[in-house]
Every structure is written in C-alpha cells, then in structure tokens.
C-alpha positions in Angstrom: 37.0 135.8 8.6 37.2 132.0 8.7 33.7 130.0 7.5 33.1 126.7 8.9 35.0 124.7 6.3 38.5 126.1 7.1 38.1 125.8 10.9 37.7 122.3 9.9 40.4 122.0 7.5 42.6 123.5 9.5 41.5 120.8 12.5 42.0 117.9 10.7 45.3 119.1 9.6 46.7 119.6 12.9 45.0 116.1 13.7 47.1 114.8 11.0 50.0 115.9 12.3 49.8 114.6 15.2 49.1 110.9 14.1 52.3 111.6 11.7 54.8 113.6 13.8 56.7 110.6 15.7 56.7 108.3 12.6 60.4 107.5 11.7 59.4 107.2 8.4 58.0 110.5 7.3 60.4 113.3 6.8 57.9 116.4 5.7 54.3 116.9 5.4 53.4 119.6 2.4 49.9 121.0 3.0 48.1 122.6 -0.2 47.6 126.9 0.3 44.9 126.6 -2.0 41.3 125.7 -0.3 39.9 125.0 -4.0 42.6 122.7 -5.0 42.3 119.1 -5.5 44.9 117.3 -3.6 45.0 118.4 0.2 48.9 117.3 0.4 51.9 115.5 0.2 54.1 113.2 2.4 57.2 112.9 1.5 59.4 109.7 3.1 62.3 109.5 4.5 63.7 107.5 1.2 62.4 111.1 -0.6 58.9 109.5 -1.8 56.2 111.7 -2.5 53.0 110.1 -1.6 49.7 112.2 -2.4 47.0 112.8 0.1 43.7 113.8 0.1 42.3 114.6 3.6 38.3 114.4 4.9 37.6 115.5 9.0 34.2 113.7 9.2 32.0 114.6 11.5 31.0 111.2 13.3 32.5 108.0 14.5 34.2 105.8 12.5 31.7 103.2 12.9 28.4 105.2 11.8 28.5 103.7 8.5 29.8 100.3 6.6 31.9 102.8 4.2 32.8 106.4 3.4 32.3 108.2 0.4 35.3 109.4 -2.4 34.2 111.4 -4.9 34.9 109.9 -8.2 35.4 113.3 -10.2 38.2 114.3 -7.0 39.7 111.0 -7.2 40.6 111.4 -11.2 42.0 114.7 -10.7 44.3 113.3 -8.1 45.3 111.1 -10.3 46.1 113.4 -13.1 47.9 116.0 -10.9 50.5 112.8 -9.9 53.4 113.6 -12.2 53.1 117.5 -11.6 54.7 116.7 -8.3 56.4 113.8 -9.3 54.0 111.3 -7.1 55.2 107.8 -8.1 53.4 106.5 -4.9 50.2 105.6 -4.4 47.8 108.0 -3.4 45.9 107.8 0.1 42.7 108.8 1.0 42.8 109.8 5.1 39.6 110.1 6.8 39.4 111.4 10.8 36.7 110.2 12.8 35.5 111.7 16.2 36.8 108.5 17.6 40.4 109.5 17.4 40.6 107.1 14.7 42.7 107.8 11.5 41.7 105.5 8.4 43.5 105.3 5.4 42.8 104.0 1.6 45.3 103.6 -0.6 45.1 104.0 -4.4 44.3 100.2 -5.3 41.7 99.9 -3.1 40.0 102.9 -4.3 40.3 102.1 -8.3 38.7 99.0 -7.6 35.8 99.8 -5.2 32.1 100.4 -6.3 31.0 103.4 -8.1 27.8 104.4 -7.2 25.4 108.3 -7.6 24.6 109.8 -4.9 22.5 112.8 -3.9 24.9 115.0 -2.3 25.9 119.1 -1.8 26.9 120.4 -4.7 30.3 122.0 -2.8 31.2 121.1 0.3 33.4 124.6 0.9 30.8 126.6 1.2 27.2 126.9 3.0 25.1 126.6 0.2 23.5 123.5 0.2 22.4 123.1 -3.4 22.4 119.2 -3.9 23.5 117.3 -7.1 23.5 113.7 -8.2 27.5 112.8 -8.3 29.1 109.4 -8.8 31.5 108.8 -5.5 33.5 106.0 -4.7 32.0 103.5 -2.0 35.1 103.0 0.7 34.5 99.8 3.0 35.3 100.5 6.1 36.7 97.2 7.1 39.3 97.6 4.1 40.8 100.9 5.8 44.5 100.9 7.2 44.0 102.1 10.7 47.0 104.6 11.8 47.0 105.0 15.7 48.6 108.1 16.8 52.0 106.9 18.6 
C-alpha cells in the first residue's frame, strides 16, 4: 500500500517532469528507487553533465513564507555522494509550490545561506510525528531560479 509520502513523491516527480520534458537542454532525468536515500535524482545534460537533485513537493504557495527550509545534515550528504555518480555540477535544490511554480537553489547559494535550529519532525517519510531540534538551511525565496513549465 502506498502511505502519504510516496503519493507525494511520486507527484512531484511527475510535476518535475513536466517542467523538464521540452527543455532542449536536458537529455535524461535519473529518479532514485530508494525512498530512504539522500539524493532524489540526477539530470543529466545534453553535453553529458550530471547535475544532482534533491526534490521537496511543498504543500502551500510559493509565497507563504520569505524562505524554505534545507536540512543541513541532507545537504552534506549530498555533497559527499557527488563523486559516486561522478556530479561535477552543482547540485539543486527544487521545490514545487501549489502555485505551479517550480524554484530552484543551486549549490552556492545554499553553502552560503544562514544556518539556523529548528523544531521540526524527526522523519518526514513516515507519520510519526516525533519532533527534534535540527539545524536546516534558511533558503530566501527571492534568491530562487524560477523554472516555468514550457
């Protein structure tokens, strides 16, 4: 049976696609099988570059807040996994809104936003909703790449 998480996983992947599919630039889009793993994808270019994605479906408008939330722990891990697929890019961080809009981070904005704790569920793939103080990444909105779906 599919829980709550994968129906949205599984949304915001086909949402993805859809902002991606008529870009000239983008040859293949390489989804990760494994729910618990720490980098959702990879693009790959036409020019055969492999740029690492991590993809959040939020639940609201992309104008709710001043800036979205990275975890800081998720963020390293994407950074170590980088030569296990040969990533020489930098790495995005896509976020969906309700909106239909499609915002993107790239690696350099991320290293050099604000670290701050936050009170938050302690996983995010499951119901429970045990919460834990974790140190996330503060992403202005304003500093996003908007991607309008062609």
């Amino acid at each position: 049976m599919t829980n709550e998480f994968e129906k949205n996983e599984e949304i915001g992947r086909n949402e993805l696609l859809e902002y991606l599919s008529k870009r000239q630039t983008i040859k293949q889009v390489i989804f990760s099988n494994d729910k618990y793993s720490p980098e959702d994808g990879v693009i790959i270019t036409n020019d055969d570059k492999k740029i690492m994605f991590e993809l959040k479906k939020r639940d609201c408008n992309s104008n709710k807040y001043y800036d979205v939330f990275m975890e800081l722990n998720k963020f390293n891990k994407l950074k170590e996994l980088k030569p296990k697929y040969n990533v020489t890019e930098p790495i995005i961080y896509i976020n969906l809104f309700n909106d239909g809009k499609c915002l993107i981070w790239n690696e350099k904005i991320i290293q050099n936003s604000k670290v701050r704790k936050r009170l938050m569920n302690k996983k995010t793939s499951v119901l429970n909703r045990e919460k834990v103080l974790k140190d996330v990444i503060l992403l202005p909105i304003h500093q996003a790449i908007v991607l309008n779906k062609i």
